[in-house]
Each structure stands twice: as C-alpha cells, then as structure tokens.
C-alpha atoms as a printed R data frame, in Angstrom:
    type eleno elety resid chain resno       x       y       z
1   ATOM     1    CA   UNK     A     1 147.158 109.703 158.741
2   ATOM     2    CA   UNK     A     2 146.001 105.972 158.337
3   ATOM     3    CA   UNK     A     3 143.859 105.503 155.334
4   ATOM     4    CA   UNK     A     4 140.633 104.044 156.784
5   ATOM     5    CA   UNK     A     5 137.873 101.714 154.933
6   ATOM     6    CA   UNK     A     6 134.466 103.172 155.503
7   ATOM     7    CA   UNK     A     7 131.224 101.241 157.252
8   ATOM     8    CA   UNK     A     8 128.237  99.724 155.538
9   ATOM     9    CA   UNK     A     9 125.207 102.364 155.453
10  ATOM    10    CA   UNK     A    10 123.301  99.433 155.028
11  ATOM    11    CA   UNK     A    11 123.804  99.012 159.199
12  ATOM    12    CA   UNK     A    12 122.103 102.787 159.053
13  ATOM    13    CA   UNK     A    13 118.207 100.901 158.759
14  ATOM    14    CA   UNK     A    14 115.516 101.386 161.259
15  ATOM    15    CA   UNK     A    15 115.266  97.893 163.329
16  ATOM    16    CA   UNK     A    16 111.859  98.736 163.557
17  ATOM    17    CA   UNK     A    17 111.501  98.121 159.847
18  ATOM    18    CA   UNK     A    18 111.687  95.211 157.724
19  ATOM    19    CA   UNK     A    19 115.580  94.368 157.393
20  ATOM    20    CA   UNK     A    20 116.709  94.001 153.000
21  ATOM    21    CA   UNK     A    21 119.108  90.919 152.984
22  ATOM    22    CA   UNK     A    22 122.898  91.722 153.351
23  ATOM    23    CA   UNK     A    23 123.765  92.229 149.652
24  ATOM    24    CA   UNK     A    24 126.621  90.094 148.434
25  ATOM    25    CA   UNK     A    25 129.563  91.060 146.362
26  ATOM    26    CA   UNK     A    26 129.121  91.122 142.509
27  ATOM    27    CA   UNK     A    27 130.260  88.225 140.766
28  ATOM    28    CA   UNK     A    28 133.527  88.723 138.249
29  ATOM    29    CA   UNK     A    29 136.229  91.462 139.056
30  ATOM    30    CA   UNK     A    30 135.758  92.650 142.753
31  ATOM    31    CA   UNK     A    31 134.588  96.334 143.561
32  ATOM    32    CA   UNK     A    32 137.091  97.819 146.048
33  ATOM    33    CA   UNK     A    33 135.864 101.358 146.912
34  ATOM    34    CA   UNK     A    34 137.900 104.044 148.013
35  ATOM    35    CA   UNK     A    35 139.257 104.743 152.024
36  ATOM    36    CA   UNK     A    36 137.250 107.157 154.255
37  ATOM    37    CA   UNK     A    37 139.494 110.158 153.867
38  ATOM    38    CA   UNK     A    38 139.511 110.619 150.161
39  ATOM    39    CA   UNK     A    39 135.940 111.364 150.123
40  ATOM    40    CA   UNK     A    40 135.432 115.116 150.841
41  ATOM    41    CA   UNK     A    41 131.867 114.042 152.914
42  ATOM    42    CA   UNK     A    42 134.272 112.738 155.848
43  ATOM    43    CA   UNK     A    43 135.915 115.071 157.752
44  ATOM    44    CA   UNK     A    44 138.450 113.504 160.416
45  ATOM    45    CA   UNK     A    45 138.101 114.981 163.807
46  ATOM    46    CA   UNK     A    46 140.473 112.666 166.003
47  ATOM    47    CA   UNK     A    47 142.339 109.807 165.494
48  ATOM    48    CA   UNK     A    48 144.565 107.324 167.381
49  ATOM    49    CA   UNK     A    49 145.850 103.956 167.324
50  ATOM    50    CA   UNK     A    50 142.542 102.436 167.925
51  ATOM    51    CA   UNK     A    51 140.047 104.637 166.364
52  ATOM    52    CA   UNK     A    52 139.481 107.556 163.869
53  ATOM    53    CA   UNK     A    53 136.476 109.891 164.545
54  ATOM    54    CA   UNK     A    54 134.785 111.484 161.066
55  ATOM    55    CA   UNK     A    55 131.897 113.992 161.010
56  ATOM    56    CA   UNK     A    56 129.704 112.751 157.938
57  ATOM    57    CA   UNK     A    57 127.866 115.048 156.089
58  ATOM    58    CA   UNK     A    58 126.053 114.744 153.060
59  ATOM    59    CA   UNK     A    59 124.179 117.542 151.305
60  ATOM    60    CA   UNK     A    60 120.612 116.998 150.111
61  ATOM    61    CA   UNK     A    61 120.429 115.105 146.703
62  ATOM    62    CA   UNK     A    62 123.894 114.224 146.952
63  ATOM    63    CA   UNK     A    63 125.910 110.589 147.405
64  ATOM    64    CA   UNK     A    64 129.267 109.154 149.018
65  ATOM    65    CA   UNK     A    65 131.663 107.684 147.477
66  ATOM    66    CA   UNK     A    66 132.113 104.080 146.564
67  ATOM    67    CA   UNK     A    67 133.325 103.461 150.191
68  ATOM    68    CA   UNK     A    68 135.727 100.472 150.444
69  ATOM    69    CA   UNK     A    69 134.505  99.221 154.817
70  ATOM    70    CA   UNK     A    70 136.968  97.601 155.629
71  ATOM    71    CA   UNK     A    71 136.795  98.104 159.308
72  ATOM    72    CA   UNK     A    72 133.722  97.748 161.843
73  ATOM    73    CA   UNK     A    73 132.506 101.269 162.740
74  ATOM    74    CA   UNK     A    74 129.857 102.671 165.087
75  ATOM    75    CA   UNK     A    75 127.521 105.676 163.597
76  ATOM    76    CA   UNK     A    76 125.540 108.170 165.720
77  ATOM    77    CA   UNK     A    77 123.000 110.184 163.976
78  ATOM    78    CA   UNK     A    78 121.407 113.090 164.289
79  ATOM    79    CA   UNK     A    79 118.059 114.606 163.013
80  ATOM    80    CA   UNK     A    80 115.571 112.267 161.534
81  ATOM    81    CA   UNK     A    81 116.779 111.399 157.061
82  ATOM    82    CA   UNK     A    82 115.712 109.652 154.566
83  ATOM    83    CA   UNK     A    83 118.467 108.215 152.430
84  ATOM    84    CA   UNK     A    84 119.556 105.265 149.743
85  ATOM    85    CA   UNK     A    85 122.098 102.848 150.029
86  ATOM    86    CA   UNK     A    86 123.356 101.073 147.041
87  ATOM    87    CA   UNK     A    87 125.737  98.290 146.728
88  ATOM    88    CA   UNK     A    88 127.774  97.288 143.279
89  ATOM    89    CA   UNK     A    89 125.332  95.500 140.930
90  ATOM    90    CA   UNK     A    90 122.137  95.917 143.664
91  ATOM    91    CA   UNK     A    91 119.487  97.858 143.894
92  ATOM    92    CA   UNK     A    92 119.395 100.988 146.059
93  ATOM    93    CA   UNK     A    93 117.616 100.721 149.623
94  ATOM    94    CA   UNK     A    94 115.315 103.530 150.896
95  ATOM    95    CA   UNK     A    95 115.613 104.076 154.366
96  ATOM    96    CA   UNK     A    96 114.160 106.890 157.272
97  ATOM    97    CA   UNK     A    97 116.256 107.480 160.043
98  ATOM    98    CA   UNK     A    98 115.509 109.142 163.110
99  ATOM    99    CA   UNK     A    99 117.185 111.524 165.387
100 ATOM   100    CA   UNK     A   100 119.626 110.026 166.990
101 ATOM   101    CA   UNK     A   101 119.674 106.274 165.802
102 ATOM   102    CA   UNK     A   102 122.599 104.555 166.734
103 ATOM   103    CA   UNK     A   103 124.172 101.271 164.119
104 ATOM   104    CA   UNK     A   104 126.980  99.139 164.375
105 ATOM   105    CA   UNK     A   105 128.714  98.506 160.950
106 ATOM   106    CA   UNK     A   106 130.878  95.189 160.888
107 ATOM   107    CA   UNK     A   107 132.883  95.351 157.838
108 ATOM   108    CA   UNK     A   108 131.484  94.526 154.650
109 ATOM   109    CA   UNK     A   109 130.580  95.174 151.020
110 ATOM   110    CA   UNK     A   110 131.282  98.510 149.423
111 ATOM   111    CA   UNK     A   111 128.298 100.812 149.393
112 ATOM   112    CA   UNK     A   112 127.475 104.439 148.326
113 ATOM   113    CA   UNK     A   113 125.247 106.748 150.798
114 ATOM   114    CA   UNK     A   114 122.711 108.955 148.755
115 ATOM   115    CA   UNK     A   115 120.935 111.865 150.206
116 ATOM   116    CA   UNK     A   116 116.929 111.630 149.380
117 ATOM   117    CA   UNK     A   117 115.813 114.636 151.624
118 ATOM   118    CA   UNK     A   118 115.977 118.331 151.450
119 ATOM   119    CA   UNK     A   119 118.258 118.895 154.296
120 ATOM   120    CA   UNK     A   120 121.716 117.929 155.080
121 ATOM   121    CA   UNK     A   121 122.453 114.279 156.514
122 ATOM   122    CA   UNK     A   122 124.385 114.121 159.590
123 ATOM   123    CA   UNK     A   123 126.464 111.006 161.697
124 ATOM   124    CA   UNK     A   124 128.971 110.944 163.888
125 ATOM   125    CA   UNK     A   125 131.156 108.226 162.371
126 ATOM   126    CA   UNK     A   126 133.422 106.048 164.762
127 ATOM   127    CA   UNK     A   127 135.865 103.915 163.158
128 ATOM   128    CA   UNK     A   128 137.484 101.241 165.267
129 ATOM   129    CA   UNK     A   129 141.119 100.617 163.394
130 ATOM   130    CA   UNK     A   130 141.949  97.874 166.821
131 ATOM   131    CA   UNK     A   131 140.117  95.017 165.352
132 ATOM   132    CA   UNK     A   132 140.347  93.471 169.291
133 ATOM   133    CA   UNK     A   133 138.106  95.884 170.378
134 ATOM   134    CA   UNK     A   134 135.083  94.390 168.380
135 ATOM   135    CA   UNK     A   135 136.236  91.094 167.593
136 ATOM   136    CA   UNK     A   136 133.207  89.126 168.991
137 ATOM   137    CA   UNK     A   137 130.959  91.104 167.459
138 ATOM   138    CA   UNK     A   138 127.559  92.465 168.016
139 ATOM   139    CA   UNK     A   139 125.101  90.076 169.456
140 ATOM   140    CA   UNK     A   140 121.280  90.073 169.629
141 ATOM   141    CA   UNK     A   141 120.070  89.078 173.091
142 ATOM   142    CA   UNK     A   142 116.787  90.373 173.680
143 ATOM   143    CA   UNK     A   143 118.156  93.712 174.951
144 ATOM   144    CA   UNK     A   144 116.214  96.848 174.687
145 ATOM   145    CA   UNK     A   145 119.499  98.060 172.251
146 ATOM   146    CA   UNK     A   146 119.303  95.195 169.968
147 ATOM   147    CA   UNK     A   147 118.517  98.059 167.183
148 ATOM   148    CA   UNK     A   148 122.236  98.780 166.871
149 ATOM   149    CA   UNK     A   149 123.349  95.646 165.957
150 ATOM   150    CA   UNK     A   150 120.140  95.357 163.199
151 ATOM   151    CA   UNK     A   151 118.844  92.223 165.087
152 ATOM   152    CA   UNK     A   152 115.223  90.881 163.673
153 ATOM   153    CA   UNK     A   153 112.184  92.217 165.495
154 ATOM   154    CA   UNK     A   154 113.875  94.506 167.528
155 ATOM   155    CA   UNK     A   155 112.304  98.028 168.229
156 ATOM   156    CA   UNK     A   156 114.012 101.454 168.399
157 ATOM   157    CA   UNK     A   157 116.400 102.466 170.890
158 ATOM   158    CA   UNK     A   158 114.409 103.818 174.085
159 ATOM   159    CA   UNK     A   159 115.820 107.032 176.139
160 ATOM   160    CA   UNK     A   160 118.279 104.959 178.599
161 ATOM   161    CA   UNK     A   161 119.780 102.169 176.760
162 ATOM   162    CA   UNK     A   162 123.063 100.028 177.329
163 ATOM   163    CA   UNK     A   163 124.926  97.807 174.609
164 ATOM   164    CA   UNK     A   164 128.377  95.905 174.766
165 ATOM   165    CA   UNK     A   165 130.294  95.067 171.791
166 ATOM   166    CA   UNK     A   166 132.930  93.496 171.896
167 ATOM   167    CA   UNK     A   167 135.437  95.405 174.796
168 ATOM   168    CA   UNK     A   168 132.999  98.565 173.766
169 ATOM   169    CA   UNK     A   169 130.603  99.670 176.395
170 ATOM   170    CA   UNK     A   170 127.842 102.238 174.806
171 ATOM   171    CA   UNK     A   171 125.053 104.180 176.893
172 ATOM   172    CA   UNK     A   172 122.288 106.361 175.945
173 ATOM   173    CA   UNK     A   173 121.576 108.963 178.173
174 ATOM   174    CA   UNK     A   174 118.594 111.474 178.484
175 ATOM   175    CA   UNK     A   175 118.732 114.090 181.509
176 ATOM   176    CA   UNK     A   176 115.446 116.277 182.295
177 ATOM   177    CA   UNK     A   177 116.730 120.038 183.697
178 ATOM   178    CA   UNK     A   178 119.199 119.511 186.870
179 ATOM   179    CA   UNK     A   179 119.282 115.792 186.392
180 ATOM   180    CA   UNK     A   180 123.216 114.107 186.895
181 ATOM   181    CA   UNK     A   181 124.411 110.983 185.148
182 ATOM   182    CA   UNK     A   182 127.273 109.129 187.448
183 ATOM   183    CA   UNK     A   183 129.749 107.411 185.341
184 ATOM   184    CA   UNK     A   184 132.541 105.574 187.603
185 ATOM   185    CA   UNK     A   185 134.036 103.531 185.107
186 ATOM   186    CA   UNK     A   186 138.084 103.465 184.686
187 ATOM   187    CA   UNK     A   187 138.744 102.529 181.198
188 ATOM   188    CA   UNK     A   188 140.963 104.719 179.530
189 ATOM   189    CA   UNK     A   189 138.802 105.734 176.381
190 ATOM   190    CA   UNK     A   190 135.876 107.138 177.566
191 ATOM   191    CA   UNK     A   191 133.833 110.343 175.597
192 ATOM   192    CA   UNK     A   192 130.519 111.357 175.447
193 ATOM   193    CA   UNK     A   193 128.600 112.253 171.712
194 ATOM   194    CA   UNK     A   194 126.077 115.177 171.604
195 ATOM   195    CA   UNK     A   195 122.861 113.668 170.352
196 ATOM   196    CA   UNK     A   196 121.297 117.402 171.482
197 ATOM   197    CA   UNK     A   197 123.741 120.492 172.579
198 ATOM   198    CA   UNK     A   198 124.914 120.175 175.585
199 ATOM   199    CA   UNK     A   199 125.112 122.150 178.357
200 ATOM   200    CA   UNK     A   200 126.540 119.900 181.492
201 ATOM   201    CA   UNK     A   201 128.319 120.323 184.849
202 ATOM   202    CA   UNK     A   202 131.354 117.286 184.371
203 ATOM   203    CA   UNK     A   203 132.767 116.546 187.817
204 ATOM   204    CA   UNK     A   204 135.625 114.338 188.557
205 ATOM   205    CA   UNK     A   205 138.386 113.935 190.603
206 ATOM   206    CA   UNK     A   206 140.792 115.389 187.978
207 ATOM   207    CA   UNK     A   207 141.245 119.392 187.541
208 ATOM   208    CA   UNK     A   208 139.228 121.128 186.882
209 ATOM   209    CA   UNK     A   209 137.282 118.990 189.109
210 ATOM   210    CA   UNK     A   210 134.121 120.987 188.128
211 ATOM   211    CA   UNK     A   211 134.131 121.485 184.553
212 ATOM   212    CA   UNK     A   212 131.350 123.304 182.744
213 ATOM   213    CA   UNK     A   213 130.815 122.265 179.433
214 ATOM   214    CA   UNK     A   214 129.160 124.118 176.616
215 ATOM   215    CA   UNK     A   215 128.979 121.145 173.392
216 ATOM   216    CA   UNK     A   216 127.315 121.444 170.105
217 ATOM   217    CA   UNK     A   217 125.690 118.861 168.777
218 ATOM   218    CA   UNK     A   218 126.947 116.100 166.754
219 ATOM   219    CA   UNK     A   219 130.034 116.863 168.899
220 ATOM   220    CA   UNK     A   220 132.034 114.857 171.766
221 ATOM   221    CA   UNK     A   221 133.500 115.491 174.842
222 ATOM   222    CA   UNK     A   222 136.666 113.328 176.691
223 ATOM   223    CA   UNK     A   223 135.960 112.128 180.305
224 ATOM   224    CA   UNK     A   224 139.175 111.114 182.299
225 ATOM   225    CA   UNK     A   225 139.241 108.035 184.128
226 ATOM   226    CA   UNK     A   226 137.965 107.267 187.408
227 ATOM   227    CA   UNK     A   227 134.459 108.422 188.565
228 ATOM   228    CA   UNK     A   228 132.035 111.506 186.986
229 ATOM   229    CA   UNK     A   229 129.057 112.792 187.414
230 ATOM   230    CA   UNK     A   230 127.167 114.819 184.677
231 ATOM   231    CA   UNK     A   231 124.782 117.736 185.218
232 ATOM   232    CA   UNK     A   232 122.449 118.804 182.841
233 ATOM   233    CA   UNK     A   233 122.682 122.747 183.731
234 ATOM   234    CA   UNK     A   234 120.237 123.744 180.769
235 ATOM   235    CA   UNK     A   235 116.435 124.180 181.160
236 ATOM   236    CA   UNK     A   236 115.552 121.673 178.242
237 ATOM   237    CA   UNK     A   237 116.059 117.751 178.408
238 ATOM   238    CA   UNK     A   238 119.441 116.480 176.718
239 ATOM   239    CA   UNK     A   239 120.768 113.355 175.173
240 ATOM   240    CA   UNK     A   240 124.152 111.965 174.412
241 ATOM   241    CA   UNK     A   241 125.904 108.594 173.916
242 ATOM   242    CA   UNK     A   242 128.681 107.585 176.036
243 ATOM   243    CA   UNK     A   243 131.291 104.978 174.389
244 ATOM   244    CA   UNK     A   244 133.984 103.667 176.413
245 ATOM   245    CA   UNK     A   245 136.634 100.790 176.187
246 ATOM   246    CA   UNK     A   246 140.228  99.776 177.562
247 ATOM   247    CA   UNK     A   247 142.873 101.142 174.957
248 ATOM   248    CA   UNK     A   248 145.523 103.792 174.011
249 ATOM   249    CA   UNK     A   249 144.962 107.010 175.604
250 ATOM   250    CA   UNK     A   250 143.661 110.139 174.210
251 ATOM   251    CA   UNK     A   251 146.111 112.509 173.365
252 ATOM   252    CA   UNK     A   252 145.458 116.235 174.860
253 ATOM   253    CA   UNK     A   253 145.081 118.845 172.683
C-alpha cells in the first residue's frame, strides 16, 4: 500500500460562512504529520494508481492525527457536524457542516480534525495520488458549486450541481421516487458516492445490463464506461455524487 498524506480539514468550512485565513506553517523546525493510513480514523476502501478511497470516522470528542496533506483530496460528507480544525502553533477553527457538503483539499499545512458533537463524524475521503488529474486546480467562476473549492461569497451546494477540477468531473444528483439520471460519459473512472442509501436501477450496455443496486450510505458504486441511466426504485428522494475522470481502470473485485 502507498503511504498517503492526508487533506486539509480546513477545506471542510461552510462557504456560506465567513472563510479563517489559510494558516501558514510555524516558523523554526517544520511540523510534518503523519500519512493517512497510520491513523486508525482512516480506513482504506480502494486504491489504485491514481487514487486511494478512505472512510473517515471520528468518534464524538475525539481528534485525528497530526495529518501530514500532502496530496489534493476531495471529501464527501455526510450528516450535518460540528468540528475543530487546528493547525501547528494556530488556533483551532469551529466549524458546522451539513449533510452532505462536498470540499476540495489542495495540499497544504498539517492539521488535526477534532470531533465537537455528540455523534460520530463521517466523510468519504478521496485522495488523488495522480497529481495530473488536479493540476490546475479548483477555480471560482461564479458557478452554483463554487462551495467546494471555498471560493468567497459563495453559497451552499444546491440539489443538482456540476464542478470540474482539473480532468475531474463531479455531479450532485437528487432523484424524487422513479426519477432516472442518464450518465453517457466514457471516461474510464467513473463511481457514484451515497450521500443517502441507495436504492437504484443502473442500466448500461454492459452485463448485467440492468443492475439493481442496494448501497448504504457513505458508500460508492463503479459505473462502466459508455452510457447509464440511474433509477431511483425507492419511495423516498435520494442523493449521491458522481466523480469521474480519464485514468487507470478499476480493478474488479
């Protein structure tokens, strides 16, 4: 396994709210943190050459690790926190998150991740080890997504949103009862992350070409290339975030 540097939590803040400054290393000796899978909150779920999937949790009134972010990462989280961030020789940053917020984390500072609320913490924690694929960035241009990249002024993320970063493509989807989502993109990375469970009709041109799909959330689920359509089967409306970009892949299971 590749050792990974973990993402800023500092990217984790509402865009609706007023933004800290990015905190800047301590003077003297440098802090380096610690890589992604020695702290026991990460749990690796997939991993190739161009990205490592973790599951983050962290239990109420606990903290990360001194996390060394060395690579840009994308979070997804789920149910609505309130947490502290705290760089070397800063003060700690108090910030509410809601259900399903989505931040992108260029690399950065180390920083811990502290727990202030009385349930669990939970993000879906993409880490993109192919510096290519996000080399230019994420840009603010007046876009109803401009919350993920943390650009000033910008509100939060509405129920059908679209961002590019870099060669990354990201959706966010909500489907009423029966509603489809048609996806006919070809890239070769292409999955979708439970924001709610899932309970979706995924047909393709691949067998099964009519694939029912039970997903919890906080989950994800691989689409093959060429075109899909998604079926919310359940009687309540779901959500999920589609991520998809041109690189190695996936291996099957």
């Amino acid at each position: 396994m590749k050792p990974v540097s973990a993402v800023s939590f500092l990217a984790l803040a509402l865009a609706a709210c007023p933004l800290p400054a990015q905190p800047k290393p301590p003077t003297g000796n440098p802090v380096q943190g610690i890589h992604l899978a020695e702290d026991p909150h990460f749990r690796l779920m997939y991993e190739n050459d161009d990205i490592q999937v973790y599951e983050l949790t962290v239990p109420a009134h606990q903290s990360t690790l001194l996390d060394s972010h060395g690579n840009s990462s994308l979070f997804v989280m789920f149910d609505q926190s309130t947490v502290s961030v705290q760089s070397p020789g800063q003060a700690p940053v108090q910030l509410t998150l809601p259900d399903g917020a989505v931040r992108y984390s260029a690399a950065g500072v180390p920083q811990t991740l502290a727990n202030d609320a009385a349930q669990p913490f939970h993000a879906l924690v993409i880490v993109f080890l192919n510096p290519r694929l996000t080399a230019r960035g994420c840009s603010c241009n007046g876009g109803s997504a401009d919350a993920i990249c943390e650009c000033p002024n910008s509100q939060p993320l509405p129920s059908v949103w679209s961002k590019r970063i870099g060669q990354v493509e990201l959706q966010g989807v909500t489907l009423a009862p029966g509603a489809t989502f048609e996806d006919t993109s070809t890239r070769t990375t292409r999955f979708l992350v439970a924001i709610t469970p899932l309970d979706i009709l995924d047909s393709s041109i691949h067998e099964p070409k009519n694939l029912k799909v039970l997903l919890p959330k906080g989950r994800f689920h691989w689409l093959s290339p060429g075109p899909h359509t998604i079926q919310n089967l359940g009687s309540q409306p779901i959500r999920f975030v589609s991520v998809e970009f041109y690189g190695t892949e996936r291996e099957d299971d």
